[in-house]
N, C-alpha and C positions, 0 to 999 in steps of 0.2 A: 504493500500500500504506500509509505513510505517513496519510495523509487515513482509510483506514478503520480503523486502528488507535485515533485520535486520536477518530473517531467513537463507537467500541465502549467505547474509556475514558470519551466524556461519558457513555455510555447508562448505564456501572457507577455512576459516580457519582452518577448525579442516584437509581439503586436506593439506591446506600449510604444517601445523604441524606435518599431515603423513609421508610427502615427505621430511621436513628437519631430521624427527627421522628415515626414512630409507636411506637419502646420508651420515648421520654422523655415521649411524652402518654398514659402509661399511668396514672399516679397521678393525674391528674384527672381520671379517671372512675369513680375509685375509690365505690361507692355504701354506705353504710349496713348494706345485706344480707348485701353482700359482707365484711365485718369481722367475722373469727372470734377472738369472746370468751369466754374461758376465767372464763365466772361466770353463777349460775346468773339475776342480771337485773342489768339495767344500764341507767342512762341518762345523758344529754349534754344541758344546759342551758346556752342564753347570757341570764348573769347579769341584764343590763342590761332585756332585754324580757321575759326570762321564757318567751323561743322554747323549745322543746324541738326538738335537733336530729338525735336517734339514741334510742332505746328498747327494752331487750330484756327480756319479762317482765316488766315494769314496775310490774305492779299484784300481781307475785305478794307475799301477805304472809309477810316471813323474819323468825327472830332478827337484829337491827343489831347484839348486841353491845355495845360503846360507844359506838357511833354515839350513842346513846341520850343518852350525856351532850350532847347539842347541844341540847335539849329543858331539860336540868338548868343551862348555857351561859346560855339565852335567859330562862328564868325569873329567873335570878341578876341579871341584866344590867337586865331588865325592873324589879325591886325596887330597883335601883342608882338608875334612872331618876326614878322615883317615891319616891326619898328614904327608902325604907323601912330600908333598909341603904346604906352607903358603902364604897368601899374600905377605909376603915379601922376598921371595924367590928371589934370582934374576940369571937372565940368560942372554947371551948374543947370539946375531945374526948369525946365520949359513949364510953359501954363500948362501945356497937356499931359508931361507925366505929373507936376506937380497936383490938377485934378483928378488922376485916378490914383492915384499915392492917398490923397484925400478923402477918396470914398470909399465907407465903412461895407458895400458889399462886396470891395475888391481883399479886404483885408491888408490892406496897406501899411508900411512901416512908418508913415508918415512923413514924406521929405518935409526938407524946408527951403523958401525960396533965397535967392541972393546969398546963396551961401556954396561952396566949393564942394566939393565932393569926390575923390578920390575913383580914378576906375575898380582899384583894389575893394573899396567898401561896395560902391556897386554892384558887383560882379557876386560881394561874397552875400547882399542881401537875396538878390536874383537866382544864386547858384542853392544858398542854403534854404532861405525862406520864400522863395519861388516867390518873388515881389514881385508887381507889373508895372510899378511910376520909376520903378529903378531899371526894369529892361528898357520899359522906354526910352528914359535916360542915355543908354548904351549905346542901344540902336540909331539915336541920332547923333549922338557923338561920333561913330563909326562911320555911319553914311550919310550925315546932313541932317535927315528927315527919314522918318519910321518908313516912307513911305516907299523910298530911294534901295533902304536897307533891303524890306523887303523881295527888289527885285535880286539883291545878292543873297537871300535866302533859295531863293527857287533857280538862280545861277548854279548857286553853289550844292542845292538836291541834284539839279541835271547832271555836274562832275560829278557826284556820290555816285549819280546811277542809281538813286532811290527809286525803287518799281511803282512806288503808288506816293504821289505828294501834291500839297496845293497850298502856299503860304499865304497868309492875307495879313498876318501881321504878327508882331515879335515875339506876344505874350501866348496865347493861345486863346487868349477871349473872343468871344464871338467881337464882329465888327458894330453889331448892331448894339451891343454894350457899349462902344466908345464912341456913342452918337456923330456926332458932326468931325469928332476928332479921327474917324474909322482913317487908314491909310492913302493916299491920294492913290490911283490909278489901279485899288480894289474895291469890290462891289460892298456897300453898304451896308449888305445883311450876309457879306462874307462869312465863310470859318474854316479855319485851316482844318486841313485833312491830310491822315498819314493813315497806312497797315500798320502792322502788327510787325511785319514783315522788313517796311521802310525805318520804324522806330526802329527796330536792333540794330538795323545799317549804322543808322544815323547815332547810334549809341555804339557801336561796333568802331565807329573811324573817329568818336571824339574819346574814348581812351588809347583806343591807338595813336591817333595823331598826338594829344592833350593828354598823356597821364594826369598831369597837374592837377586836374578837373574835380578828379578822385580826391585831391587834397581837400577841396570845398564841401564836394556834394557829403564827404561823412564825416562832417559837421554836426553835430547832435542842435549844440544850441551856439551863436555865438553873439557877441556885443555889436552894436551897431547902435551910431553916437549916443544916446543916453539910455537905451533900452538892448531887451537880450530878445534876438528873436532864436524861433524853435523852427528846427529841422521837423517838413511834415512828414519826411520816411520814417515812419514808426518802428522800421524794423531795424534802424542803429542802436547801439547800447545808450539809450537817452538817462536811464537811470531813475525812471519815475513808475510808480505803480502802476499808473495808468498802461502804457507803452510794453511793461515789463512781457508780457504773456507774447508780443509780435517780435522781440528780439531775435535775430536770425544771427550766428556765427558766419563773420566775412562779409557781409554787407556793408560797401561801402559808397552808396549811390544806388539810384542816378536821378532821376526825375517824375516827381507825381505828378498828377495833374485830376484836375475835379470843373466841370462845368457841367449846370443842368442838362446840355445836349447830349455831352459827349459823356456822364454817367464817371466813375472813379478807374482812374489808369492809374498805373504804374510801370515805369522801366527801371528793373532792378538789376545791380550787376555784384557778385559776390568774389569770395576767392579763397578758396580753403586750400591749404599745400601747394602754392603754387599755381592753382589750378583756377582760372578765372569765369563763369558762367555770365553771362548775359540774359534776361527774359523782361516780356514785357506781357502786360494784360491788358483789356481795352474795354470800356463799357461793364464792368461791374456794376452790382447794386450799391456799393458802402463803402468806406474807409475800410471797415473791420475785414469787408470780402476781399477787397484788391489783395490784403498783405498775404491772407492765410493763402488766395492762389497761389502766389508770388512763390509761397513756401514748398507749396506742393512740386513747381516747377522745377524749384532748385534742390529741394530733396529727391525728386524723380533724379535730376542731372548727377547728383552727384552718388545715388548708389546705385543707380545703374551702367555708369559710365565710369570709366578709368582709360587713363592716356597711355597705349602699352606699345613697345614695339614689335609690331607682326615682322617685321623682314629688319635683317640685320645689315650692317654697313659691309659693301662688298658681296651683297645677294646678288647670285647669277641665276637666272631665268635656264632652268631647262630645256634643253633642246636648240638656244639660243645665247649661248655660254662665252663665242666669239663670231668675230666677223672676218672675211676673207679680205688679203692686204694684196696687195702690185704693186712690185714695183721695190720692194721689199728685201731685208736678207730672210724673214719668216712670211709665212703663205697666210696667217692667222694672228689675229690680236685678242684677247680677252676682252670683255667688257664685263661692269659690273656697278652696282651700285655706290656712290662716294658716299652715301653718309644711309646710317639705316631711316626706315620707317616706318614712323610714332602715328599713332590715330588715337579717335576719342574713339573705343573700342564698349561695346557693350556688350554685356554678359551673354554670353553663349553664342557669341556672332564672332567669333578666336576664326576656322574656318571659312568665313563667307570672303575673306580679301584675298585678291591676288592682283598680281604684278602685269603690265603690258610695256611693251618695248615704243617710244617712238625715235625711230633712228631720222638723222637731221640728214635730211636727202643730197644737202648741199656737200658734204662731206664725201659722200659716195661719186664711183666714175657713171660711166653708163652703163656697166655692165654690173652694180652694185657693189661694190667694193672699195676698199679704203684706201688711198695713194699714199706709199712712203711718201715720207715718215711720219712716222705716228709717237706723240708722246707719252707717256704713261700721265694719269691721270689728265688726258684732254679729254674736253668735252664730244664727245660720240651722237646724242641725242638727249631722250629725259626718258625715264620708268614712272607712271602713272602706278598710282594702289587703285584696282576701283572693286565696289562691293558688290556682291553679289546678295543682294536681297533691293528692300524698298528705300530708295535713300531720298533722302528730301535735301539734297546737295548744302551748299555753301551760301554763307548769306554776302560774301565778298562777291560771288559770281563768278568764283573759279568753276570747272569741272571736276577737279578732284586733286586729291594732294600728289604732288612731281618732285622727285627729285633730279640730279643729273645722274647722263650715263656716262661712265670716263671707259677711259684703257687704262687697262689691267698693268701693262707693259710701255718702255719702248722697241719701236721696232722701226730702225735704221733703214734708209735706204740704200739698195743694193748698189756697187760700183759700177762705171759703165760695160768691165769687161764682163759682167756678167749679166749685165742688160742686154749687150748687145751677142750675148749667146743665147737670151730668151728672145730677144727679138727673131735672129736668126734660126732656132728651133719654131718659133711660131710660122718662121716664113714657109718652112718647109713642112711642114705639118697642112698647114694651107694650102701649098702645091701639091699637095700628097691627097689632100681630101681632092680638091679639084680634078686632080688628073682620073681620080677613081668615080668621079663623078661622069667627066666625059667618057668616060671605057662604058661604065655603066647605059649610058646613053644610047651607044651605038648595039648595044644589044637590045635596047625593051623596044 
């Protein structure tokens, strides 16, 4: 009895130990599809490649709100660059930022007029407290008039290569909000519009371009002349009760935004080990809804995703290992990968990538081949990774990640005297095929 009881317990336990190793590998198979987002589009971007790893609606065009100001962010930053303006620049209050600075449904920091104002303090109300009488400010400092600037807002989408945009003016407010003051040479009941898609761009090339940005935007709370204003990303370490439950580790940016049309957005960009995510939401119900999606976005990226290397530096492609040389003291050069390649790899997708060869045609004679000399590590062509499953590509608008293809070797060019023994073996091989060509002739 003893023995079958002892039996009957191993049979329970080795069930238990089934059942706990299949509820705990439930979260990694967690897919994309399966993640229900409370926004009307969304997307998940790793920083570094510019992978796009999640996508909902994507290309739909919404009001951003203030998102907007990341466009007003990159311009500013862009004239910083190019000496045209400095931090320490200073400007003074027009009647028209100074009126919406003023008014209490803009939430304004209150400028003051005839008085100097620092690009730096500007830049850090507009960046951290998403102000609008201070973008203003900016925007015409930078280009005369809001209105002027504007058209280098939508210049400067076209060089981004934003897929979906329509700028009407700095802040993100509807135009019909800034009555009589709307922008000159945009429609009156204007509102800027971006995807989902063109906001990660456009948050994609101002940490790229502007790390600096990052310096501002995770800003919790900071001084501005007599008052403290507050960062409305809730999901920085603000240090207040309130906020405390949206804390997200690595979060340090980028841009909210809130207008009755365009519902509560956020473009959030984080960075745990090095590892940088980008996401954005669009048209939530609430403050409370934008962060928690936010959350889910960047928790989906980061346990599902890790940056691994599939192909090692110096990976030769099978079957395609060298290329044939002329001209030459060797007939054959190696080729292979100069440097390995790293992807934002997701679990259980280790097999779906492989390698493709593109050989640079220029390089090759007519009869495909490589003309001494060849150097070791010269450029050959480039080796594409591309995946084998559903990919929602690049939000840069690459096709897929490339590196170079070098040689392996070098291989010398052969001296004349034995140039001109392959030439003269070729000749006679020539005349050899020919003549058995003509014999052939006279018989068929």
């Amino acid at each position: 009895m003893k023995h079958k009881y002892i039996g009957k317990l191993s049979i329970l336990t080795a069930i238990f130990a089934l059942l706990i190793s299949f509820i705990t590998s439930i979260p990694e198979k967690v897919h994309a599809e399966s993640i229900d987002l409370k926004a009307e589009s969304a997307i998940l971007v790793d920083a570094d490649s510019g992978k796009i790893l999640l996508a909902k609606n994507a290309d739909q065009a919404l009001p951003p709100a203030s998102m907007t100001k990341m466009m007003t962010e990159y311009l500013v930053l862009e004239a910083i660059k190019k000496g045209d303006i400095s931090w320490d620049t200073t400007t003074q209050i027009s009647d028209y930022a100074y009126s919406i600075s003023g008014n209490d449904t803009f939430s304004g920091v209150g400028l003051t007029q005839d008085k100097d104002y620092t690009v730096k303090d500007l830049y850090k109300a507009m960046a951290i407290n998403s102000d609008n009488g201070t973008t203003i400010a900016l925007a015409e400092l930078v280009a005369g008039s809001e209105g002027e600037f504007v058209k280098m807002m939508n210049k400067k989408a076209k060089e981004m290569k934003l897929p979906d945009y329509k700028f009407v003016n700095s802040t993100g407010l509807d135009n019909e909000s800034l009555g009589k003051n709307y922008p000159k040479g945009t429609d009156p009941d204007g509102v800027d519009l971006l995807s989902a898609r063109s906001s990660a761009l456009l948050a994609y090339r101002l940490v790229t371009d502007y790390p600096e940005a990052l310096e501002y935007s995770s800003v919790p709370k900071a001084k501005f002349a007599d008052q403290t204003i507050i960062n409305w990303n809730w999901m920085l370490p603000h240090h207040t009760v309130n906020f405390d439950q949206y804390y997200y580790e690595g979060v340090d940016g980028l841009k909210t935004g809130h207008t009755d049309l365009a519902g509560y957005c956020f473009t959030a960009t984080a960075e745990r080990d090095g590892h940088r995510l980008i996401s954005v939401v669009m048209k939530t119900k609430s403050e409370d809804t934008r962060f928690k999606e936010t959350a889910k976005l960047l928790d989906y990226g980061y346990s599902q995703f890790a940056e691994k290397t599939v192909f090692p530096k110096g990976y030769q492609l099978k079957g395609h290992k060298t290329l044939p040389v002329v001209k030459g003291k060797e007939d054959n050069v190696g080729i292979a990968t100069k440097n390995e390649f790293k992807v934002m790899l997701k679990k259980g997708d280790e097999k779906k990538y492989k390698v493709v060869y593109h050989i640079d045609k220029s390089k090759l004679n007519a009869d495909g081949k490589l003309v001494a000399p060849v150097k070791k590590g010269e450029k050959i062509g480039t080796a594409e990774i591309v995946y084998d499953g559903k990919d929602l590509g690049y939000i840069n608008g690459q096709k897929g990640s490339q590196i170079d293809l070098v040689a392996t070797k070098d291989v010398e060019k052969s001296n004349w005297f034995m140039l001109s023994l392959g030439a003269l073996g070729d000749f006679f091989t020539n005349l050899f095929s020919s003549v058995v060509d003509m014999v052939k002739g006279w018989f068929s």
